[in-house]
Residue, then its C-alpha position, 0 to 999 in steps of 0.5 A: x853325420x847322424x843329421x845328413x842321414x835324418x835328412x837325406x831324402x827327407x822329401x822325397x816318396x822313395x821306396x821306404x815311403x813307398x813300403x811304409x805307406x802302399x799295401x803290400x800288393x800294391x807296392x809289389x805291383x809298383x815295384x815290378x813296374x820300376x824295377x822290371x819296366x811292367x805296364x801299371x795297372x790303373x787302380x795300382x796308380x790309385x792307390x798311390x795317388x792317394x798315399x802319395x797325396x797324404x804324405x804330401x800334406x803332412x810334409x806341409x804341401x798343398x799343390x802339385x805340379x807334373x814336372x817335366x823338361x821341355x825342349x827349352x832345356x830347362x823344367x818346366x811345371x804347372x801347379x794345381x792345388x789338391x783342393x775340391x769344392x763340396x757342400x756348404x762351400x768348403x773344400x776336400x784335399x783329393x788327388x786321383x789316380x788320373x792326375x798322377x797318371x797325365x797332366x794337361x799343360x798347355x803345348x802351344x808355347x813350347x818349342x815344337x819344331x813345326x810338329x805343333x801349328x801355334x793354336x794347337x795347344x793340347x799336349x799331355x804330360x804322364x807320370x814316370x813312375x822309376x824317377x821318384x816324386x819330391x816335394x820341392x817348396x810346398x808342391x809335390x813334384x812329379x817326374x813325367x814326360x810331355x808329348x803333344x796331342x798327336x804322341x810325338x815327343x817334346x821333352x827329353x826325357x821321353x827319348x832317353x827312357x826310349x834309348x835305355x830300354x833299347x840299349x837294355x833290349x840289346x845288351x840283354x840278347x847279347x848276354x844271354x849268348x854268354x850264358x847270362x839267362x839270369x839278367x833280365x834288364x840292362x841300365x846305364x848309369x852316369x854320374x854328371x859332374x857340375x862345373x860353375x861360377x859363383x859370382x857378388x849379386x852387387x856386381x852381377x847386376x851392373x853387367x847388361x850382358x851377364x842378366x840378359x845372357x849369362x856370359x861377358x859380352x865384353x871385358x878386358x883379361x883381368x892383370x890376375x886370372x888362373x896363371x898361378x894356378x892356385x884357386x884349384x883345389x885350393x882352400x874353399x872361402x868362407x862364403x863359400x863353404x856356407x853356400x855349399x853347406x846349405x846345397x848340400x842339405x837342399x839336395x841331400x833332402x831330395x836324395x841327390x848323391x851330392x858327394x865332392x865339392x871343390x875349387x876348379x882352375x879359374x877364380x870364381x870356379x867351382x865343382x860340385x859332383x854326385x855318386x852314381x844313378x840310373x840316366x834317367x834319375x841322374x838327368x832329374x837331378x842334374x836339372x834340380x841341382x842347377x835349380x838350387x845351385x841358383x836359388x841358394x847362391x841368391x840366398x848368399x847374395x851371390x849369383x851362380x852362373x851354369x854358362x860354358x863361358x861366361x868369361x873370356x881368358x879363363x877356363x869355362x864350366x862343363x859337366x862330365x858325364x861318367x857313363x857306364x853300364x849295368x845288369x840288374x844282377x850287379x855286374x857292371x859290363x864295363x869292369x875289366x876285372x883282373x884279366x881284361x884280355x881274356x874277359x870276352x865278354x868285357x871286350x865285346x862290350x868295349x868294343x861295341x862302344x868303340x865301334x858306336x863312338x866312332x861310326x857316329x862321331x856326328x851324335x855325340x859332337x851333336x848331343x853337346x853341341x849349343x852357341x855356349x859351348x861352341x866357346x869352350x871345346x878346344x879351349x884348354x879346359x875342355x877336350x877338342x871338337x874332334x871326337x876321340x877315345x881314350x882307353x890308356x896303356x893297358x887296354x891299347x896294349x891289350x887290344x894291339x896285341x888281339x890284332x896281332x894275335x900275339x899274347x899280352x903278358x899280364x902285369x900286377x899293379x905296381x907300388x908307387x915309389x915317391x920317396x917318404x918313408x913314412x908314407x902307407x904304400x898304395x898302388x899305381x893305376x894301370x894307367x894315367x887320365x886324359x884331360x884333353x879326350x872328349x871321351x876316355x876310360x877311367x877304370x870300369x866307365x867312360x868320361x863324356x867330357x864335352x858336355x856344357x855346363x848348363x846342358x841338360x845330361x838327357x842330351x848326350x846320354x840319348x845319343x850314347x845308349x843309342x848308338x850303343x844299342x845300334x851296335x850292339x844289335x848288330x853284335x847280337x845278329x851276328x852272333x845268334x847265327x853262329x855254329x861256332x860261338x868262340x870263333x866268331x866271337x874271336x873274329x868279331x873283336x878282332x874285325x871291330x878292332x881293325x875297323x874302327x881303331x883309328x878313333x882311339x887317341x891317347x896322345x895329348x887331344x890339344x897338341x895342333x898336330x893331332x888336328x892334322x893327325x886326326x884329318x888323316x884318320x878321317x875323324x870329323x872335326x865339326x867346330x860349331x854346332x851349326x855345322x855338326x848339326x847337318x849332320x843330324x837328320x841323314x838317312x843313316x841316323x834317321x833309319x837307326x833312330x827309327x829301327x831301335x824306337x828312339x825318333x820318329x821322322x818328325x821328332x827328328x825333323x822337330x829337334x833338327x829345327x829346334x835345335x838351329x833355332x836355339x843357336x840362332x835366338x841365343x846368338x841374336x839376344x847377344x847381338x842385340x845386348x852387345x849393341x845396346x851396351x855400346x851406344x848406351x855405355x861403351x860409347x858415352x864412357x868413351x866420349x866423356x873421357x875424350x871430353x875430358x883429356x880435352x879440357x885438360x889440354x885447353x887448360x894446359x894451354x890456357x896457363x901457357x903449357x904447349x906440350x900436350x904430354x899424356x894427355x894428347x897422345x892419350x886423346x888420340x888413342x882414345x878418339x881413333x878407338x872410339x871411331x874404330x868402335x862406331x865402325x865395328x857397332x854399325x857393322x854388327x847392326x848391319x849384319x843383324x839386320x841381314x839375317x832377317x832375309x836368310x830363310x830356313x833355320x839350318x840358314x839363319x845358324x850358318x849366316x849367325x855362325x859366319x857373319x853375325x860372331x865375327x862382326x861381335x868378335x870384332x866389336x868386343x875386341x875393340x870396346x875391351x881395348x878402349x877399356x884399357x885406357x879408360x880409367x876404372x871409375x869412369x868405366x860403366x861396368x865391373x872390371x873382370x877383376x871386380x866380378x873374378x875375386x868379387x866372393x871374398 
């Protein structure tokens, strides 16, 4: 114990760094900045580039780097040494205050969606100050956003510190209405659970599909998968455990709040989840911890894979983001406390998220919306694409008995009776959890639960704060007007409750009637992301995004293009390997053996053996597939050529979604068949089997 709290946050230039190292002004001035959003004076910055750069060379670094991410969904940095030539032709260690301030990476290859022409290559990255600096393998890494030349934003971080002080703003007008003159910032929190698979390097690196795009192209169900449902929370393997061990460490001296870690429900499946920080901390650490998820699984001899479905047939990794929101008092505004129905200002934030969940079910199906976990939601490991709320049996009760204007009779927790004596008696939550709800309430936050496992969190929680800040907005114009604040107070719970009601779902979110069930409603159900993402650049969102300062038109216009482009680059990456693999391995196997059933027959009858037994009906199995093969691959080769006439990147998504995925489904379900004839030896890759239970 006493080594994880030596080492946690070892290499971080946090704020006992900062206190220990800055004069007492600067770090009050530093401090206001992070804490209370004031704008950073320029020789504040040069003294901490100065005491950031010293603390950095005696951790051992001798570059740094402004790290930022990019639209790739990935980070991305550019490493400058501290070094600078002076006379006699040796060098001095400096770092200015305006290199910690803006970095100047080069634009021109990152996506831009048309904001940027390819020779306009000018772009700038500049310091965030409220995500600490980190030394990560001899670089001081600085968190920063990245704009272009002309100020629009082509990150992800920019948007989401843009959302949470929207949502800060807002949320600020309405608490002051309920007398909170003391609160002056508002922050959400989130905690982002990490699902993945940790798989032998040996077997990784005999699978085409799993380098070139992280998931199994093809791969018949291995005769044991997830049906005994004994790796969840099951006993860690020994391997295993040491790669956790070593993550921990890693993360734990960069400050990440790495707390559970366990077995998930497929074999190989793993979770890894950290305590509670501010978004725009948490969405760094998320990126960081997927980076060393990587690294120190390779050092294990192991590959970690962050795809939503790198296998078919058993459950696929998300990433659970519990949001919530907090004044910077210490309240959190999501916390029911004892007495939720007379808590007013409880409800009307609840209700502010109802009413933002459901007016714009399009952003959030958006904002998780990739070609990977297009695979995954709806599959029995993650919630529907319709996007739903779960609130349990005491708050929909809660808020029934607020439309009928009937009381609610409060009830004290129950004892849980379980039939030991010997056991401590504990008390029974209010209510029970939802798996199966994109979005439910889980004691004093929301669980986003349709997030993909290699997503970065900036994405989903851009959306949240902002349509949050949308209604809350309202909610604050509203209510500023009043003469009498109690009534309408009453009688804006109660409108937003009748309103938008119908987005609250308790019942079972995989049930095929809830389908029909939320048609009716008239809840959206946008499987793809090609067709959620239409819904992106309308006039409605356009204006809120504009309104509250989140997107101009063109970063909207940008991320629209970016995002189909996305879809269409990785969809076509998989065409291509699926081809490849075919003719080069799939194919081959599939003749050798044919060629071999052949001989055995000749050889059969050679000794004058007639029946061809086994081996005959075996011949023309494998022969007719191999021919059902070809047909499907010259298919797939023909729609991938067509897709070179679509024009327009929404187009080109919707030829992929409609034409190019059926032709490789169709493909793969007839290699995944051959591969059960042929015999395992004369297979050319690993089993799913092999790659499952490949961690021993």
């Amino acid at each position: 114990m006493d080594e994880v709290t030596s080492i946690f946050g070892e290499n971080v230039f946090n704020e006992t760094v900062m206190k220990a190292r800055l004069p007492k002004e600067t770090y009050k001035q530093l401090m206001k900045t992070i804490e209370g959003g004031e704008k950073l004076d320029s020789s504040v910055a040069t003294v901490v580039a100065n005491a950031m750069k010293d603390w950095a060379i005696q951790k051992g670094a001798t570059h740094y780097t402004h790290w930022f991410q990019p639209l790739t969904g990935v980070t991305a940095e550019k490493h400058d040494s501290f070094i600078t030539p002076i006379s006699d032709g040796k060098v001095i260690m400096e770092f200015s205050g305006k290199e910690l301030v803006q970095g100047e990476p080069d634009a021109s290859s990152f996506p831009s969606g048309g904001i940027r022409a390819t020779f306009e290559a000018r772009g700038y990255t500049a310091w965030d100050p409220t995500s600490y600096a980190f030394i990560k393998e001899g670089t001081l890494c600085i968190p920063t956003c990245f704009c272009s030349y002309t100020g629009e934003a082509l990150d992800k971080k920019t948007p989401l510190l843009r959302s949470m002080e929207a949502l800060s703003k807002q949320a600020v007008r309405v608490l002051k209405l309920f007398g909170n003159t003391d609160v002056t910032s508002v922050k959400t929190t989130v905690g982002p659970e990490q699902e993945y698979f940790l798989v032998d390097k040996s077997v990784y690196d005999q699978r085409e599909d799993l380098i070139y795009t992280g998931r199994t192209l093809f791969g018949a169900k291995s005769p044991k998968g997830q049906e005994l449902e004994d790796h969840y929370f099951g006993m860690i393997k020994p391997r295993v455990q040491e790669f956790m061990k070593d993550l921990n460490r890693e993360l734990w001296k960069l400050g990440i709040l790495a707390k559970t870690e366990h077995n998930e429900v497929a074999p190989a499946q793993h979770e890894l989840a950290p305590i509670f920080n501010t978004t725009n901390i948490a969405c760094d650490h998320n990126q960081l911890t997927m980076e060393l998820m990587r690294k120190v699984a390779s050092k294990h001899g192991m590959v970690c894979l962050l795809h939503e479905k790198p296998f078919a047939g058993v459950n696929g990794s998300g990433k659970h983001n519990n949001w919530s929101i907090s004044t910077n008092t210490g309240k959190n505004l999501l916390d029911p406390g004892a007495t939720p129905e007379s808590n007013a200002q409880f409800l009307l934030f609840l209700c502010a998220v109802i009413k933002a969940v459901d007016e714009h079910q399009d952003l959030l199906r958006i904002s998780v919306g990739t070609a990977g976990n297009d695979h995954r939601l709806g599959a029995n490991e993650a919630p529907p694409a319709i996007i739903s709320m779960f609130l349990g049996d005491e708050l929909s009760a809660i808020l029934d008995c607020l439309e009928q204007g009937k009381p609610y009779g409060t009830h004290e927790k129950q004892k849980m009776e379980i039939g030991v004596t010997v056991l401590p008696e504990f008390k029974k939550d209010t209510t029970d959890r939802n798996r199966t709800s994109p979005f439910a309430f889980t004691g004093n936050k929301f669980e986003f639960r349709s997030l993909g496992s290699s997503d970065s969190v900036a994405c989903a929680n851009i959306m949240l704060n902002t349509v949050v800040a949308a209604v809350l907005d309202e909610f604050a114009n509203t209510l500023e007007k009043s003469s009498d604040f109690q009534k309408d107070l009453h009688d804006l719970i109660l409108k937003t409750i009748r309103e938008h009601k119908r987005i609250i779902f308790n019942g079972n979110g995989y049930d095929e009637s809830w389908v029909k069930e939320a048609e009716k409603r008239g809840l959206l159900n946008l499987k793809t992301t090609p067709e959620a993402l239409k819904y992106f650049p309308s006039d409605a969102n356009r204006a809120m995004f504009k309104k509250l300062g989140i997107f101009s038109d063109s970063e909207i216009s940008s991320r629209f293009e970016i995002q189909n482009e996305n879809y269409s680059k990785i969809i076509g990456i998989e065409a291509l390997t699926m081809i490849d693999m075919t003719r080069k391995l799939y194919l081959p196997a599939a003749s050798s053996y044919s060629k071999e059933l052949a001989d055995t027959i000749a050889s059969k009858k050679a000794c004058g053996i007639s029946d061809e037994g086994f081996e005959g009906i075996q011949l023309k199995k494998v022969s007719a597939l191999t021919s059902d093969i070809y047909a499907k691959l010259c298919d797939l080769e023909k729609q991938n050529e067509a897709v070179k006439s679509i024009e327009g990147a929404s187009e080109v998504a919707m030829f992929y979604k409609d034409n190019v995925i059926p032709a490789m489904n169709e493909l793969r379900a007839k290699v995944d068949e051959m591969e059960l004839l042929v015999p395992e030896p004369k297979w050319p890759v690993p089993s799913y089997g092999k790659m499952l239970f490949s961690v021993k």
